[in-house]
N, C-alpha and C positions, 0 to 999 in steps of 0.2 A: 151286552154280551158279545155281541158281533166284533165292535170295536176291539176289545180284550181278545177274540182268538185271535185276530190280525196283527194287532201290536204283538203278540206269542208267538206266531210264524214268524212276524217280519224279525225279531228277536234271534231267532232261534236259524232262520235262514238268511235272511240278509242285515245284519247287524249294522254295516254302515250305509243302510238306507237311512234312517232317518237325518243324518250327518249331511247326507247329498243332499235333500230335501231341502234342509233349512240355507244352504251353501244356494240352492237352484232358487230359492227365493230369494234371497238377497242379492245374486247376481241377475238376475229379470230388470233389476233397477238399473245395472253397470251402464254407460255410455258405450257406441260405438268400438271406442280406441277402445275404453278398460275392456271389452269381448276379445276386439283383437289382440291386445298385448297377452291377456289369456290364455287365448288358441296358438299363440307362438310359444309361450310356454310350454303348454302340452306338446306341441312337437316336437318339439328340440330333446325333449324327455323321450318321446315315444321314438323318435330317429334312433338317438345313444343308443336306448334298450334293442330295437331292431336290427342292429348295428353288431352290435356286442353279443344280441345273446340268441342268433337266428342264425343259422345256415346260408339260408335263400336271401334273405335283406344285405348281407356282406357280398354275396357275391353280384347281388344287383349296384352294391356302393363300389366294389371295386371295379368291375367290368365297365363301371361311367367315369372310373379317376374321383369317384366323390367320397367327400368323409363327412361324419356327421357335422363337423366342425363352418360344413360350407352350407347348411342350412341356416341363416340369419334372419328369415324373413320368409313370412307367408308364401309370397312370388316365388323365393326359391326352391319352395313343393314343388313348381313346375321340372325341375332339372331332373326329378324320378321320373322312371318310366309307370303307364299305368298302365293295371293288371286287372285281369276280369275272372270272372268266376273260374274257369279252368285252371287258370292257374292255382289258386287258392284248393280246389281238387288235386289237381296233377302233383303238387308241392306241397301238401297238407302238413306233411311232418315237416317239412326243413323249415314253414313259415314259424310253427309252432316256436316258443321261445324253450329254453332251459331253466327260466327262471321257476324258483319253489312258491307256491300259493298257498295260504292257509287252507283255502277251499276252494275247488274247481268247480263248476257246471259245465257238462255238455251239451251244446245247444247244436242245432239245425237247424236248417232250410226247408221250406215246405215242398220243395222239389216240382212245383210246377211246373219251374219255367224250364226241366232239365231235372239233371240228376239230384237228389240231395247232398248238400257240404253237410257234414259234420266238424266240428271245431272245439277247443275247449275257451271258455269266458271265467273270470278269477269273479272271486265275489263281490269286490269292488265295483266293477264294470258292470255285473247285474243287478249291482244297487241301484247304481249312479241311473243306468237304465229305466228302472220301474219309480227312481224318483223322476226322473224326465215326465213320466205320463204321469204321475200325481201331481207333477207343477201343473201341467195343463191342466189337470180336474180339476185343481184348487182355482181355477179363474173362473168356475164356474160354479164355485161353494159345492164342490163333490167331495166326499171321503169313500177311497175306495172301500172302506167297509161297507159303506150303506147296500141297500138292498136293490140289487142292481139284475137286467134283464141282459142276456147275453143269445147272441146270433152266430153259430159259428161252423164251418164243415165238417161232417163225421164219417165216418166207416168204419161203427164200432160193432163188436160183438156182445153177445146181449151181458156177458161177466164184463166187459169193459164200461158198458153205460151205464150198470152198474156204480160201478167205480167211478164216474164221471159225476155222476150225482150225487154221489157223497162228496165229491171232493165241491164239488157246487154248494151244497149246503153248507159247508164249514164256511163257504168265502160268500154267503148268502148272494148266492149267486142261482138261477134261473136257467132254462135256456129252453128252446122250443126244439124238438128232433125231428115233425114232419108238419105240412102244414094240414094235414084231418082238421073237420067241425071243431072234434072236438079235443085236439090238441092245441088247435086255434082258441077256442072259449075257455080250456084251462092257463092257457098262457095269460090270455087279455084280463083274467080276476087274480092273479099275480102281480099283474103290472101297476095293481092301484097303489100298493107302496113303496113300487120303484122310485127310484130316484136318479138311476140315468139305466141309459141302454149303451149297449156297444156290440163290434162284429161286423159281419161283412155286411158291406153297406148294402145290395140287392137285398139279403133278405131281410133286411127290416124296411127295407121299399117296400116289398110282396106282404108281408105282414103291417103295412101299412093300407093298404090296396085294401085288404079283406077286411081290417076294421074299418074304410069308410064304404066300403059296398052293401057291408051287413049292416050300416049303421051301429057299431058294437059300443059297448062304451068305454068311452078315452077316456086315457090314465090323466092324474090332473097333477100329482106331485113331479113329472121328473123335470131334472135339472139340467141333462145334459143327453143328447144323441148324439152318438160319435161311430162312424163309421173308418174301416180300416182294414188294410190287405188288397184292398181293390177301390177300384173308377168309383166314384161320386157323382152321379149323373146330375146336370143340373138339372133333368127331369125330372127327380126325384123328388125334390124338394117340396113342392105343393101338397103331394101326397104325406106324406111325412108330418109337413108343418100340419095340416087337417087332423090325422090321426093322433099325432102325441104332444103338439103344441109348442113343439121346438123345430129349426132347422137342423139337419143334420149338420155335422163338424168334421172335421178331417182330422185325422193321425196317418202322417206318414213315416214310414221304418221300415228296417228288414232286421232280420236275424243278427247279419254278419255286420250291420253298420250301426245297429240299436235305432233308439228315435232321432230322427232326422225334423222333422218341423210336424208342428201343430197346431192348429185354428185356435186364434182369439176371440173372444167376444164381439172385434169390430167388424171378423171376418177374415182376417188374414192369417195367410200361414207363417209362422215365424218359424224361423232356424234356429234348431237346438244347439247353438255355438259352444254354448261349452263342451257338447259332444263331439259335434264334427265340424269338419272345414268341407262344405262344399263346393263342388267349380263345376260350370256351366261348359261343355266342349263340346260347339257342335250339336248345340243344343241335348246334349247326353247329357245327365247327372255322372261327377265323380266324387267318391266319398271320400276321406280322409276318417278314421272314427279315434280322436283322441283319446277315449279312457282304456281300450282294451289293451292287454300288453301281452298275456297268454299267446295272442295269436294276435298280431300286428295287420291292421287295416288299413293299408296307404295307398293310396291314389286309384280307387276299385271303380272300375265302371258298374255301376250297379243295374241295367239295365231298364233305364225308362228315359221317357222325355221330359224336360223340363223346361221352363219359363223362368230366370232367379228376376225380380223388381231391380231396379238402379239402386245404388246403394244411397239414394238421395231421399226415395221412398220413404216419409213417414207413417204413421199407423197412431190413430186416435187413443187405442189403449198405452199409447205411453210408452210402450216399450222398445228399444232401437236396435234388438236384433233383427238380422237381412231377411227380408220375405221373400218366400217363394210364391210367384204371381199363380204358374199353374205347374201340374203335375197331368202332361199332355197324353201319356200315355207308353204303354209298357212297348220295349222294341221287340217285337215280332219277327216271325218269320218271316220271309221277302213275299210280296205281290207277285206274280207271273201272270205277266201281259202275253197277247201273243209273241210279240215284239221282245219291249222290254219287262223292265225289271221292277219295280216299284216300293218303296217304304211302307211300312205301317201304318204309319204318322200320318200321310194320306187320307186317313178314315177320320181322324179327331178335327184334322182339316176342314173335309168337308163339313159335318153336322157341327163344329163350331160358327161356320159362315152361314148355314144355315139359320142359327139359332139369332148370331147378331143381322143379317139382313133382311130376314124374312119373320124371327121372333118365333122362330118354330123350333123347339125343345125336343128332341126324341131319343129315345131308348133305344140301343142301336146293337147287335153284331152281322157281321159281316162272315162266310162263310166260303171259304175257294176249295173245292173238289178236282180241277181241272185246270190247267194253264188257261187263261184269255176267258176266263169265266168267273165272273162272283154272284154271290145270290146276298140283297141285302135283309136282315129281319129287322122289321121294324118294332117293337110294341104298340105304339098309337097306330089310329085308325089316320087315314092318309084321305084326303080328297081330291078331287084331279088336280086341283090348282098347285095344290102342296105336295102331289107327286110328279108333278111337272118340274116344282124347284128342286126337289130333292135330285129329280132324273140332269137336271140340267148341271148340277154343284158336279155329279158326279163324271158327267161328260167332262168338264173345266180340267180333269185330274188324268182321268185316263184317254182322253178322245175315245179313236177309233181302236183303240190297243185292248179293247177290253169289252167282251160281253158282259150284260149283268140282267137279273132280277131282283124285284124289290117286291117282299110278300111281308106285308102290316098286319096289325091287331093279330100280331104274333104272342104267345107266350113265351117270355126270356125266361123263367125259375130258373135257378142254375141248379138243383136240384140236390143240394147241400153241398155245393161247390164252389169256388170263384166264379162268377162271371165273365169270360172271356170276349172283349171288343172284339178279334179277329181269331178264327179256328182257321187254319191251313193243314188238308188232310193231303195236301203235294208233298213224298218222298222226297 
């Protein structure tokens, strides 16, 4: 039954999904070149149309002396300038194209990190999309029909959750609203016929936590854990794999760039190439997103840090689109030393050296109230010796620029939120 309303939406709302789908499975096999020769296709298309039928994209081509005609090659994405969120704000209408769509959706930003974008995406592009993440379920014998557990933030009103439930049941879909007894013990007698979970990766940690504290009993059918929107602690994992019998997975994306890569079975994140063109600057993610054309997505700083593998990098599953080694973490607000100034990035630093020279894993936000002052929260329980390493990683970074405290066997719940590595409450 489930199957049949899905095939009836997907029908009825995204008609050339299934089209992508089958096109994203058969391109999972392409070599190397055939991705690239691909992704220069798409842009030479997506340049023309930015070109032609944009306000903002002509007057960035003229003001460089450039015409679509000088884009020949991948490389030559460099000769744009890149743009970041504000811009895509500030210029919302002139990016927007002129061109007519069968059907539009308006999508957004979750406004986290900032204001929310709004934008419009053609149907094509929110196919192409939602087939993106059913290629990755299918490596893991998923249909997104099945009966599936979902983690996700709310701030609804009690006629909205309402409405959220119903739209849950149609897509046999789940989701927990607090963690109570006994919202907890009706979620976990649900889960026995799930067959994957997904959502923000903290809270199915914390609902991982509670089923192995209470001893509860673990789901035995699912297929896949997939976390997304935020950090993947490699702390997590133990817990996780205890409770539901799988490692968590990665999906990473935004709104305005679609899916960008998602874990394999061997463990690696591979690049959604025929979506987007990635580049590593400066260790920043820049997106390139080839299917949208509504609202053209070229060269965006999307803000986080990244790691991309050498493109020599193989991956056991076979597959030879580019892996992303890490996704190091979202760029933040500046550090203030007393001194100077410091990165975000800083913080993944440390508790990554931690983890590989000492094998110490932890759950981590860090919290600045005041210049020349941080306080770090740990979740695990610390022993001297292990907050001797922590105190000393942290010295390596800031010396003498920087006060701190470090207060463990903390509670992190984001409390139907994202999980934030660094809060900066400095103006």
């Amino acid at each position: 039954m489930f199957k049949f309303i899905y095939k009836t939406g997907e029908r009825l709302r995204n008609p050339s999904l299934s089209n992508w789908f089958y096109f994203l499975k058969e391109s999972e096999t392409w070599s190397l070149a055939s991705l690239e020769a691909y992704q220069l296709k798409k842009l030479k298309e997506l340049i023309t149309v930015a070109y032609s039928k944009t306000v903002y994209y002509k007057n960035i081509f003229d003001l460089s002396g450039l015409k679509p005609a000088d884009i020949q090659s991948l490389e030559d994405l460099k000769k744009l300038p890149i743009i970041t969120k504000n811009e895509l704000l500030s210029f919302n209408k002139e990016i927007h194209t002129n061109l007519k769509f069968n059907k539009l959706f308006q999508a957004n930003t979750s406004g986290t990190s900032g204001e929310s974008l709004k934008f419009n995406r053609e149907e094509s592009a929110d196919s192409f999309n939602r087939a993106s993440i059913y290629r990755g379920y299918s490596w893991y014998q998923v249909n997104p029909w099945e009966r599936n557990g979902y983690f996700w933030g709310y701030n609804f009103s009690r006629i909205a959750v309402l409405k959220i439930r119903m739209l849950d049941g149609l897509q046999n879909r789940f989701r927990i609203f607090n963690y109570r007894k006994e919202s907890i013990d009706f979620f976990i007698k649900k889960l026995k016929n799930a067959k994957f979970l997904h959502g923000y990766s903290s809270m199915i940690y914390e609902t991982a936590k509670i089923i192995n504290t209470h001893n509860l009993e673990k789901p035995l059918n699912l297929k896949m854990v997939k976390g997304t929107s935020e950090k993947v602690f490699e702390a997590y994992q133990e817990e996780i794999q205890k409770a539901f019998g799988q490692r968590i997975i990665s999906e990473y994306g935004a709104a305005e760039t679609g899916i960008i890569a998602f874990e394999c079975k061997s463990g690696n994140m591979h690049l959604n190439m025929e979506g987007v063109i990635v580049e590593e600057i400066d260790q920043e993610i820049v997106v390139t997103n080839l299917q949208m054309q509504a609202f053209p997505i070229i060269r965006y700083k999307l803000g986080d840090y990244i790691k991309l593998a050498p493109n020599t990098k193989t991956c056991e599953c076979g597959m030879q689109h580019l892996i992303i080694e890490e996704v190091t973490g979202r760029i933040g607000q500046a550090v203030y030393g007393k001194n100077n100034t410091y990165p975000s990035l800083y913080f993944y630093y440390i508790f990554k050296n931690l983890a590989l020279k000492q094998g110490l894993l932890l759950t981590y936000q860090v919290v600045q109230e005041v210049k020349g002052k941080l306080t770090f929260l740990i979740e695990q329980p610390l022993d001297n010796k292990q907050l001797t390493h922590l105190e000393n990683e942290i010295e390596v970074y800031f010396k003498n620029d920087m006060e701190f405290s470090i207060e463990y066997s903390q509670n992190l719940t984001p409390n139907n939120k994202k999980l934030k590595s660094f809060i900066s409450n400095i103006v």
